[in-house]
C-alpha positions as a Python dict, from the first residue, in 0.01 Angstrom:
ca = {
    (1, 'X'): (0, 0, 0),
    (2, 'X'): (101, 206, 309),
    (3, 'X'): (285, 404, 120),
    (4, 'X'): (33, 487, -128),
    (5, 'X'): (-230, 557, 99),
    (6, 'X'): (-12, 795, 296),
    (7, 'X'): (13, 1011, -64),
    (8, 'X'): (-316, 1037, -106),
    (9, 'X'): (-408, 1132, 211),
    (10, 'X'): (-142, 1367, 232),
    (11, 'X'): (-284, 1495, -165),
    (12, 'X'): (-642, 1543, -24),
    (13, 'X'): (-483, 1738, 289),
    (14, 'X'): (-289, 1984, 11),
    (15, 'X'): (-617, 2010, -184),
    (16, 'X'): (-804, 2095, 90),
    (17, 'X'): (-579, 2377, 248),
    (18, 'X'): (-485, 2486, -82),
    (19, 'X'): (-831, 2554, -210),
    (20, 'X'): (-910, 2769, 102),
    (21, 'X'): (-574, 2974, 146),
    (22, 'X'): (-579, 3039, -259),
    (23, 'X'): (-969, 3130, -303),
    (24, 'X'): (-1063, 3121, -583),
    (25, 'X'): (-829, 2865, -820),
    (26, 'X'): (-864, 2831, -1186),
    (27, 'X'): (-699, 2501, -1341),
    (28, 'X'): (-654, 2553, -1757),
    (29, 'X'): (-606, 2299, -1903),
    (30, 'X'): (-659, 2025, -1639),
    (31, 'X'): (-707, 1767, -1921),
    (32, 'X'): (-306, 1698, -1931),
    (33, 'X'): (-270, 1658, -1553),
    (34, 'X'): (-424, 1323, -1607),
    (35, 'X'): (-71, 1138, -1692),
    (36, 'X'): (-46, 899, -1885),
    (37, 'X'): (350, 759, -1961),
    (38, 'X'): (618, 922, -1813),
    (39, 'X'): (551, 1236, -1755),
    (40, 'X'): (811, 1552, -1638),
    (41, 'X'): (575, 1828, -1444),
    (42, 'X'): (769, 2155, -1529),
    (43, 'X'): (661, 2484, -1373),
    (44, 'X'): (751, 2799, -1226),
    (45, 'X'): (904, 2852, -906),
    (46, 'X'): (788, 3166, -740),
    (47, 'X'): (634, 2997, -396),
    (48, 'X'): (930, 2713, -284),
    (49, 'X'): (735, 2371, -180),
    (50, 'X'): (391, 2547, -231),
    (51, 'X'): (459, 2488, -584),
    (52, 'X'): (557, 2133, -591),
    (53, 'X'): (249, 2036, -385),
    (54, 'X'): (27, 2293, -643),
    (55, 'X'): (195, 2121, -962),
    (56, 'X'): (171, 1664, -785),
    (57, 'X'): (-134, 1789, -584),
    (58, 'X'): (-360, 1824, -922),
    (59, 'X'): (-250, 1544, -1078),
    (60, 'X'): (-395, 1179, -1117),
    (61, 'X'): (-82, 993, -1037),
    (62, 'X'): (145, 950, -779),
    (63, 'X'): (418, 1248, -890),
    (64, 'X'): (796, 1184, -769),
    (65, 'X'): (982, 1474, -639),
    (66, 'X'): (1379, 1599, -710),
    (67, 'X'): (1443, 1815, -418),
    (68, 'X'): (1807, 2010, -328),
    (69, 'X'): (2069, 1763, -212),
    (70, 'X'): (2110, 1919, 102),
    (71, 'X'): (1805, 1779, 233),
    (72, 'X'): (1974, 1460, 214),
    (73, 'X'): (2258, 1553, 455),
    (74, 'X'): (2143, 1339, 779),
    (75, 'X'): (2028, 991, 816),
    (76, 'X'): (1716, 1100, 886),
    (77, 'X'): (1648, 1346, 607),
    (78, 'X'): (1773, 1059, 361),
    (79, 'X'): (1527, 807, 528),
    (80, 'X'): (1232, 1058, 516),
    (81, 'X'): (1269, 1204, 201),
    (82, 'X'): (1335, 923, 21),
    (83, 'X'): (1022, 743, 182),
    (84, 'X'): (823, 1054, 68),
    (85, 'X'): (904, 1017, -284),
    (86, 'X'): (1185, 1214, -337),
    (87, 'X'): (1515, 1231, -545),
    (88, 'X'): (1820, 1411, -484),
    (89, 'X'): (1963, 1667, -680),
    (90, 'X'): (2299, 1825, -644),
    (91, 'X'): (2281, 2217, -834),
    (92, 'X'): (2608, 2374, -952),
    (93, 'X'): (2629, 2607, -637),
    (94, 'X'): (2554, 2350, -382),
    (95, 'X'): (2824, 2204, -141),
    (96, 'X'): (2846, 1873, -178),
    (97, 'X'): (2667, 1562, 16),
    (98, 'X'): (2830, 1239, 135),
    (99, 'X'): (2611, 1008, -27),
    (100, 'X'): (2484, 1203, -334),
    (101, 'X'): (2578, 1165, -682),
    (102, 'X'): (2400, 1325, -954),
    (103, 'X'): (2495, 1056, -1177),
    (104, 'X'): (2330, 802, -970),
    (105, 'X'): (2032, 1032, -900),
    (106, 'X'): (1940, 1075, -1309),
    (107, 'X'): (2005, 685, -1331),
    (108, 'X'): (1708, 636, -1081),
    (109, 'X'): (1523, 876, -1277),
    (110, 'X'): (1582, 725, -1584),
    (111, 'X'): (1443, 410, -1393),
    (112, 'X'): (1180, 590, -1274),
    (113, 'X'): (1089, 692, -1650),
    (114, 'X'): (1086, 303, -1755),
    (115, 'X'): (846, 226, -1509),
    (116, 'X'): (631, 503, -1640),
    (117, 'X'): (656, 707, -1355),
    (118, 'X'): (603, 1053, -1285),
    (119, 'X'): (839, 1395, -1143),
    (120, 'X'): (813, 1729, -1040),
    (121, 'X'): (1090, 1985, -1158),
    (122, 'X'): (1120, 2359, -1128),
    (123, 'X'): (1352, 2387, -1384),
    (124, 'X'): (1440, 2735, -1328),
    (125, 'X'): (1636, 2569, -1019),
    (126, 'X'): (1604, 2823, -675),
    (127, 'X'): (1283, 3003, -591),
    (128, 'X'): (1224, 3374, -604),
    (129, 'X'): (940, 3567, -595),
    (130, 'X'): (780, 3767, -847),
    (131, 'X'): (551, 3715, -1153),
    (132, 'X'): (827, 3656, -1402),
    (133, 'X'): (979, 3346, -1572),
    (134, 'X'): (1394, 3352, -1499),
    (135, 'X'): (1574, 3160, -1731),
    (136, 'X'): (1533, 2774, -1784),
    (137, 'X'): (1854, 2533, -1670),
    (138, 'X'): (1932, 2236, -1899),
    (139, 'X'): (1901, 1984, -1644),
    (140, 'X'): (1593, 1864, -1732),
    (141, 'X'): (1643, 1862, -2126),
    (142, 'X'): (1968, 1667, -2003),
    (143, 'X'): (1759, 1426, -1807),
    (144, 'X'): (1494, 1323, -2068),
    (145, 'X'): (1756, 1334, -2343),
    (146, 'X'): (1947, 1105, -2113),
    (147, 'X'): (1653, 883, -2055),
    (148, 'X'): (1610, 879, -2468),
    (149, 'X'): (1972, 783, -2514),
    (150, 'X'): (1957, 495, -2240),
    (151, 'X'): (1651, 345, -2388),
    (152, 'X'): (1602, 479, -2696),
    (153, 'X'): (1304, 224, -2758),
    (154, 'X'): (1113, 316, -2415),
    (155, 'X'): (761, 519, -2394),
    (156, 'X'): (847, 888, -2505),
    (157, 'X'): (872, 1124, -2178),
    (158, 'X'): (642, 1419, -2189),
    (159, 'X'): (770, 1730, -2022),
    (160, 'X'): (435, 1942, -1890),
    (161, 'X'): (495, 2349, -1857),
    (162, 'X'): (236, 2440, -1592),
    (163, 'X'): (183, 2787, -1518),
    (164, 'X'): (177, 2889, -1129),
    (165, 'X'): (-21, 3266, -1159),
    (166, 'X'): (-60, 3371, -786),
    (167, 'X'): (-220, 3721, -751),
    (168, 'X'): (20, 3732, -418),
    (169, 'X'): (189, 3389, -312),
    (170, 'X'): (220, 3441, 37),
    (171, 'X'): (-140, 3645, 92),
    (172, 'X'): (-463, 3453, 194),
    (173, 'X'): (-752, 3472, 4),
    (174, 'X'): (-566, 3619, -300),
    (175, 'X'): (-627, 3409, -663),
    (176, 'X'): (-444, 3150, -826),
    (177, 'X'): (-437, 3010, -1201),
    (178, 'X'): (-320, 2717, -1276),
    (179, 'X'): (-268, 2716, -1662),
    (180, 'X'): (-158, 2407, -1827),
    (181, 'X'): (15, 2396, -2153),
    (182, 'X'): (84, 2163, -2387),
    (183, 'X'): (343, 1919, -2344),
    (184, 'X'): (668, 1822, -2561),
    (185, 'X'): (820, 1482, -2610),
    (186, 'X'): (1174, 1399, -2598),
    (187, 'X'): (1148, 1185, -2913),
    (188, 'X'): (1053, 1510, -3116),
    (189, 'X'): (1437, 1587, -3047),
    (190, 'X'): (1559, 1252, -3093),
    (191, 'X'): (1692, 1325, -3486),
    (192, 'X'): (1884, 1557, -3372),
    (193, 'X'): (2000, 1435, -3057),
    (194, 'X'): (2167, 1169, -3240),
    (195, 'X'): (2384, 1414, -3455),
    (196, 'X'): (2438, 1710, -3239),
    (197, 'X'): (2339, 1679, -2854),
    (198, 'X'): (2415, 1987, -2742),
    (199, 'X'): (2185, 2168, -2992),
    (200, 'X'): (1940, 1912, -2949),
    (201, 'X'): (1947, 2030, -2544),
    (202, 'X'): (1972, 2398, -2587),
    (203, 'X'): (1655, 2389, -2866),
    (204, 'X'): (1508, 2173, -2636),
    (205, 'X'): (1584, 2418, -2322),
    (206, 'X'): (1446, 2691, -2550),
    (207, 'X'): (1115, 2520, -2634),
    (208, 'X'): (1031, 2530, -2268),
    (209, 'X'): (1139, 2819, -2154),
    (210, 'X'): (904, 2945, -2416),
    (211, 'X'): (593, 2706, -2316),
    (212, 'X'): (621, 2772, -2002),
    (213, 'X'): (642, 3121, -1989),
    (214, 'X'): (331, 3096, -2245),
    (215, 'X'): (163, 3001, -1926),
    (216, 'X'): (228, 3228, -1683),
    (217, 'X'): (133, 3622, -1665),
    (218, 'X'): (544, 3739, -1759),
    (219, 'X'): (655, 4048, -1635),
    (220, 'X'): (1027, 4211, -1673),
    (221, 'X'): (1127, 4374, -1385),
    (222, 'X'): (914, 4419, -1021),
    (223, 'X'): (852, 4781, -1115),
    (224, 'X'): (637, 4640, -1411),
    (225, 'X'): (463, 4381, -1156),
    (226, 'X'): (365, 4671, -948),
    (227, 'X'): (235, 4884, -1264),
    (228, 'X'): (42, 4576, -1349),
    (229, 'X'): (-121, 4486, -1001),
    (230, 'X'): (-263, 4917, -983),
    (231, 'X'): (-393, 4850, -1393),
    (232, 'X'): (-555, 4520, -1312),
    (233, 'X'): (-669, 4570, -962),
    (234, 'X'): (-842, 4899, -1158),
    (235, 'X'): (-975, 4709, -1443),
    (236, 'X'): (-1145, 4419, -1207),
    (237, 'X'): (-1272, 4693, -974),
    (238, 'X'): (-1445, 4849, -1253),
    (239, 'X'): (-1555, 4605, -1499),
    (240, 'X'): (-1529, 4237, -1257),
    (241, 'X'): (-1524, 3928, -1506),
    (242, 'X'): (-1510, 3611, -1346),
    (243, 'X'): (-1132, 3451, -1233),
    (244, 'X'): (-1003, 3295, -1567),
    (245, 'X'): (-1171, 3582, -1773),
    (246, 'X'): (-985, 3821, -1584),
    (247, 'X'): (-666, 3634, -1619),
    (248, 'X'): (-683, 3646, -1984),
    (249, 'X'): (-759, 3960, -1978),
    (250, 'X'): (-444, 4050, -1753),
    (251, 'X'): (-250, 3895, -2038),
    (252, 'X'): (-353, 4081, -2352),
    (253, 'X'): (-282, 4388, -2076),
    (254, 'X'): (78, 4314, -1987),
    (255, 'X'): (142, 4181, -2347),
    (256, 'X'): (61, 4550, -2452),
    (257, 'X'): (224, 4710, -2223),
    (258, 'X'): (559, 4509, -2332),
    (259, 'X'): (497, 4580, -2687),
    (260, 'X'): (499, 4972, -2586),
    (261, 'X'): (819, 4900, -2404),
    (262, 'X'): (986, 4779, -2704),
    (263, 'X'): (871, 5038, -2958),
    (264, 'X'): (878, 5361, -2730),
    (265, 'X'): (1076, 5298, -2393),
    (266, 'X'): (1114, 5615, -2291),
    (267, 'X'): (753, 5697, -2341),
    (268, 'X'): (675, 5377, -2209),
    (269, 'X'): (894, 5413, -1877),
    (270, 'X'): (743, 5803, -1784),
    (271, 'X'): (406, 5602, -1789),
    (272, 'X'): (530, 5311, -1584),
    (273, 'X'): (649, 5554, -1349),
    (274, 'X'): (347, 5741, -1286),
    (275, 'X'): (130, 5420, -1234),
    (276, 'X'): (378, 5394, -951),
    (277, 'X'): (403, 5748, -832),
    (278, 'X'): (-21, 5694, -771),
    (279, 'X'): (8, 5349, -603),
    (280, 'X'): (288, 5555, -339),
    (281, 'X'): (-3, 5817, -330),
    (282, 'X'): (-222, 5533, -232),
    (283, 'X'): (-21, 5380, 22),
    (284, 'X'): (21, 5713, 187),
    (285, 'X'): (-338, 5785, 237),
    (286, 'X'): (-426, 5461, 305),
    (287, 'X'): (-603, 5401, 2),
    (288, 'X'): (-690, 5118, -233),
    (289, 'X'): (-684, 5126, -624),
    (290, 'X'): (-1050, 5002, -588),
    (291, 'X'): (-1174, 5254, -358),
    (292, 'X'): (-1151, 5478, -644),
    (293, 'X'): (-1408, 5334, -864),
    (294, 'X'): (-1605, 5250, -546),
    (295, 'X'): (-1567, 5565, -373),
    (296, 'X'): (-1927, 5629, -412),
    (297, 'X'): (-2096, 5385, -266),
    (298, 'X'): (-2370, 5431, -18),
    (299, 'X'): (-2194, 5440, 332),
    (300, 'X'): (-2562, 5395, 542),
    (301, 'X'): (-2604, 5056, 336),
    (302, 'X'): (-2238, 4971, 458),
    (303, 'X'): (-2279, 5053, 835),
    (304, 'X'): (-2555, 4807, 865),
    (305, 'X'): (-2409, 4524, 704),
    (306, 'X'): (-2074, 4599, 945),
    (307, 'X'): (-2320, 4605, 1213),
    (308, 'X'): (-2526, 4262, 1144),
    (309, 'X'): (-2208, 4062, 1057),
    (310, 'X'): (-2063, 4194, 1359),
    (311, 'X'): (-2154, 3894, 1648),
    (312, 'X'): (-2053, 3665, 1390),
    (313, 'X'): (-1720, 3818, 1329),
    (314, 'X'): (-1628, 3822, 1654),
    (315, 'X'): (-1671, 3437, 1715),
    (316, 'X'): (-1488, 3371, 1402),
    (317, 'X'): (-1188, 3589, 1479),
    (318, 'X'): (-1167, 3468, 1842),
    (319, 'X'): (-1227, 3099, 1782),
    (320, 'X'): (-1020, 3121, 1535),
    (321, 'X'): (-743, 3364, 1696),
    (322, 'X'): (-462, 3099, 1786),
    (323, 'X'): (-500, 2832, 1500),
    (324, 'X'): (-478, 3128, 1235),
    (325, 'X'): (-287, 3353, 1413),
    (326, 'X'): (33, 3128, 1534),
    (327, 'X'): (96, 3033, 1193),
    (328, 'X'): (122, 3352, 1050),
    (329, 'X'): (319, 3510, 1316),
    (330, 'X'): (565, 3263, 1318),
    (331, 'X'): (577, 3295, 930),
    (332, 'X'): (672, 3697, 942),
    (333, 'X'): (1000, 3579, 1164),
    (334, 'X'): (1276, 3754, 1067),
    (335, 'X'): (1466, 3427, 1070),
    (336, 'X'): (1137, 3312, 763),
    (337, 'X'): (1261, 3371, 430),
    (338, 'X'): (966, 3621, 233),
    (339, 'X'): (920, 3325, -17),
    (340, 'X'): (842, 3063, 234),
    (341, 'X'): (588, 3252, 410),
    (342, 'X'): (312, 3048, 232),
    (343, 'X'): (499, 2698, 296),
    (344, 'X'): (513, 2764, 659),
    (345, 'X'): (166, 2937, 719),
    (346, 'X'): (-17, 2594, 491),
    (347, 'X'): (209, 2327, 665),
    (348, 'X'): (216, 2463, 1003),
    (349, 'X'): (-183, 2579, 999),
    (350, 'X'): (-200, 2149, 879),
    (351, 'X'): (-98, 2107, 1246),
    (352, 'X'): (-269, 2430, 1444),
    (353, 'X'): (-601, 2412, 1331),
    (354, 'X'): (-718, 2058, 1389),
    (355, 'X'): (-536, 2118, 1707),
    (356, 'X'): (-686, 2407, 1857),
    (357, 'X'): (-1022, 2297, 1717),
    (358, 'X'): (-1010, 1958, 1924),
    (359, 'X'): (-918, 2145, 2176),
    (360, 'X'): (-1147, 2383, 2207),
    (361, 'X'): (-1464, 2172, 2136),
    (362, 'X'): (-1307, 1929, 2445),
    (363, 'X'): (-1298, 2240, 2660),
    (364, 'X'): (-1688, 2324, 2590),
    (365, 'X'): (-1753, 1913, 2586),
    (366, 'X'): (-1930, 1919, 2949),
    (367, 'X'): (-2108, 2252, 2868),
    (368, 'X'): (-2260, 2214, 2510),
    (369, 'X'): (-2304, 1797, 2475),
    (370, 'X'): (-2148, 1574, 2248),
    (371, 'X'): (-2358, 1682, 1981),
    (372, 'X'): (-2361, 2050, 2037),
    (373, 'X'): (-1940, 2044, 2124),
    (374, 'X'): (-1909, 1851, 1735),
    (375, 'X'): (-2146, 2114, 1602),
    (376, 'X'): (-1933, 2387, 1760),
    (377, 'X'): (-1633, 2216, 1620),
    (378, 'X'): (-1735, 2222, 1274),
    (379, 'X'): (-1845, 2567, 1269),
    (380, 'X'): (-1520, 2715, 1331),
    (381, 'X'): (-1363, 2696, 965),
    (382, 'X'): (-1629, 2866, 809),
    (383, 'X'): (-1674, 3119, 1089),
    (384, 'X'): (-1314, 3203, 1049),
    (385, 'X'): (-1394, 3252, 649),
    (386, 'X'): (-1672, 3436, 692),
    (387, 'X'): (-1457, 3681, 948),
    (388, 'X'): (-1153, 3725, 682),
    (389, 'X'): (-1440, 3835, 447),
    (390, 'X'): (-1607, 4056, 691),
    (391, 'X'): (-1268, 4206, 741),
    (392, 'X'): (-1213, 4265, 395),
    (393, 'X'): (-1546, 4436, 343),
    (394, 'X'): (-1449, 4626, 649),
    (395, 'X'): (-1113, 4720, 525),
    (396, 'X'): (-1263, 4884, 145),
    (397, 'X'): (-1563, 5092, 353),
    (398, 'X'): (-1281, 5214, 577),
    (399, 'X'): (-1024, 5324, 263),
    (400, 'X'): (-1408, 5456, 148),
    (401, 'X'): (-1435, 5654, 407),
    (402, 'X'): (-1081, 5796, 403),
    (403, 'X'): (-1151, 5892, 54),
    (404, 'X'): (-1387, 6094, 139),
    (405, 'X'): (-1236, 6283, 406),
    (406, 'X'): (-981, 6373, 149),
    (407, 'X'): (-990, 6786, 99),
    (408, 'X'): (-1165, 6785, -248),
    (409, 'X'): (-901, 6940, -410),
    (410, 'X'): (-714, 6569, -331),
    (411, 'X'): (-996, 6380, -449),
    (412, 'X'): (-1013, 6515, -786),
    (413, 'X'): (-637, 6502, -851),
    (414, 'X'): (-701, 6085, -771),
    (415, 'X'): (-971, 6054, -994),
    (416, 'X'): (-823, 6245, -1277),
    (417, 'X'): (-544, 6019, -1236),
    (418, 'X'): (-797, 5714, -1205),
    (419, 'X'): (-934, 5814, -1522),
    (420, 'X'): (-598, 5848, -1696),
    (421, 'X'): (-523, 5525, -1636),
    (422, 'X'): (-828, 5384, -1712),
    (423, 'X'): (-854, 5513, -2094),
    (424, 'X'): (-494, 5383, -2115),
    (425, 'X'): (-583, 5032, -2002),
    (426, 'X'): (-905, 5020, -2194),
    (427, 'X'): (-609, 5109, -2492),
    (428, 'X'): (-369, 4848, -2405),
    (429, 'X'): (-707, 4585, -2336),
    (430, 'X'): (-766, 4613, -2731),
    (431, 'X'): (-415, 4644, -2830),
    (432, 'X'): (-367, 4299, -2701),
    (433, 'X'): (-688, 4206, -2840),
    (434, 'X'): (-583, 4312, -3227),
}
């Protein structure tokens, strides 16, 4: 019972932080994540133990975890970790750990599977960033296949590709999608299984590599990410369609682009190329993509709603200054991996915020009341929102602004560009549509 209530107030804590650092989030297809029978939650793995906690977080039922042997190498990691719901994993690559056998590890999933219960795998097996699907491992097709053969008779395991679509994993305030597909069953490879396991494996390998990248917005290469990010920050800036709209939309986009690829590369790569040559443009002036479809907005209107939102800015940012700002600092160490940026900035901002929240209301206790120090207390969160958006706002009048102090000669090389691009994309949009 302690156990179980320690999970689902640990869930509510990951739903919480999650749905403010990753604002907005889509879930597609949330109609699977309520398991029933053993269930395998498969997904990308561009965001280390953000994604685990994404994937178990959104479901209805307690979700077991196989994490990276290592983890397992003290006492105290063992105790913990297996407490928290976790199962050890030995990879290929990994040194080995006394204590951990992968043979042992599948039996207790196979266990686990009996009892009808439930496990997180990022079968591509290491993290890296990016907005592309690496190759699938056979572990898991080996573990429900394994599970089959041991109890041929039990419920069927589902495996469930979900889709992870971060605009930018590590970035507050940037989108996410969950998109969930449809599942497959071990039994469906049972027939063969029972003539030719290998096959069996590598079909079934094959099926989810292809589901899951179904899922997920695919690119090839990070070149082709950053093409995409200039064509679809574009697109949104000038024709904005709500969150899972827009990630269709991104989809019929790079889908076209990749059928170009394949029937013209060369033709294909010169225009690649020049989507990047303007986004090094932009980064050189200190420009956005948006600024320029927005470039002529009304700067008067702008000043004055810098200039109202400005006293409450300033008691977000400050308020907010060392529960915000300690987390993020520590995460752009140079000792901080890039792709757990995110992990440390949620987990760590779990512990800074309530902290320096208590804190500070204590400190104004004597000064504002009970009442008025609890009133203060809960008005720091959404201060703090409301000053990331203010400094947004501030951030696209300012690249504005810079626009227009461009010589004109600059400005109308951009927008020619701009304009380029934009009858292309509008070209790829109903490519992908046809």
């Amino acid at each position: 019972m302690i156990k179980r209530g320690l999970y689902n107030f640990l869930k509510f804590l990951v739903r919480f932080s999650f749905g403010i650092f990753y604002r907005p989030t889509v879930v597609l297809g949330k109609e699977h994540l309520q398991l029933q029978g053993p269930t395998i939650l498969a997904t990308n793995h561009p965001n280390t133990l953000v994604d685990a906690l994404n994937a178990a977080g959104r479901a209805n039922q307690i979700v077991h975890f196989l994490v990276n042997a290592s983890l397992y190498s003290s006492t105290i990691g063992r105790r913990f970790f297996d407490y928290m719901f976790c199962i050890p994993v030995k990879r290929r690559q990994d040194p080995s750990v006394p204590g951990v056998d992968n043979t042992d590890s599948f039996a207790r999933c196979y266990e686990h599977f009996l009892a009808g219960g439930h496990l997180f795998i990022a079968p591509e097996g290491g993290s890296e960033a990016g907005r592309r699907l690496r190759p699938i491992k056979r572990g898991t097709a080996h573990m429900v296949m394994g599970a089959y053969r041991d109890q041929p008779e039990a419920q069927p395991v589902r495996i469930l590709p979900i889709g992870l679509n971060y605009q930018h994993p590590n970035r507050f305030g940037s989108y996410l999608v969950v998109n969930v597909g449809e599942p497959l069953l071990n039994t469906d490879y049972a027939e063969q299984f029972e003539t030719n396991p290998r096959a069996a494996i590598n079909q079934l390998t094959k099926d989810l590599e292809d589901r899951l990248r179904s899922t997920l917005i695919h690119t090839r290469s990070s070149q082709q990410d950053e093409a995409l990010t200039v064509l679809e920050n574009l697109l949104q800036a000038q024709q904005p369609v709500p969150l899972e709209t827009h990630f269709h939309r991104v989809r019929l986009l790079i889908r076209a682009m990749q059928d170009w690829e394949n029937c013209d590369p060369e033709g294909y790569q010169v225009f690649e190329d020049e989507v990047c040559e303007l986004q090094q443009k932009l980064r050189a002036l200190k420009l956005t993509e948006e600024t320029l479809i927005m470039h002529q907005e009304q700067a008067p209107r702008a000043y004055w709603g810098l200039f109202a939102g400005l006293p409450l800015y300033l008691f977000g940012y400050l308020n907010n200054l060392f529960a915000a700002g300690i987390p993020f600092l520590l995460s752009r160490s140079s000792k901080i991996d890039h792709e757990y940026e995110a992990t440390v900035q949620i987990l760590l901002g779990l512990l800074t915020f309530p902290l320096f929240y208590l804190v500070q209301s204590w400190l104004l206790l004597s000064w504002l009341g009970m009442w008025g120090a609890i009133a203060y207390g809960l008005s720091l969160l959404p201060a703090g929102i409301f000053a990331w958006h203010y400094r947004q706002y501030w951030k696209r009048h300012r690249s504005i602004y810079r626009f227009k102090n461009l010589s004109p000669n600059q400005q109308l090389v951009l927008i020619r560009q701009k304009d380029q691009l934009m009858e292309r994309i509008q070209q790829f949009v109903r490519d992908g549509v046809a």
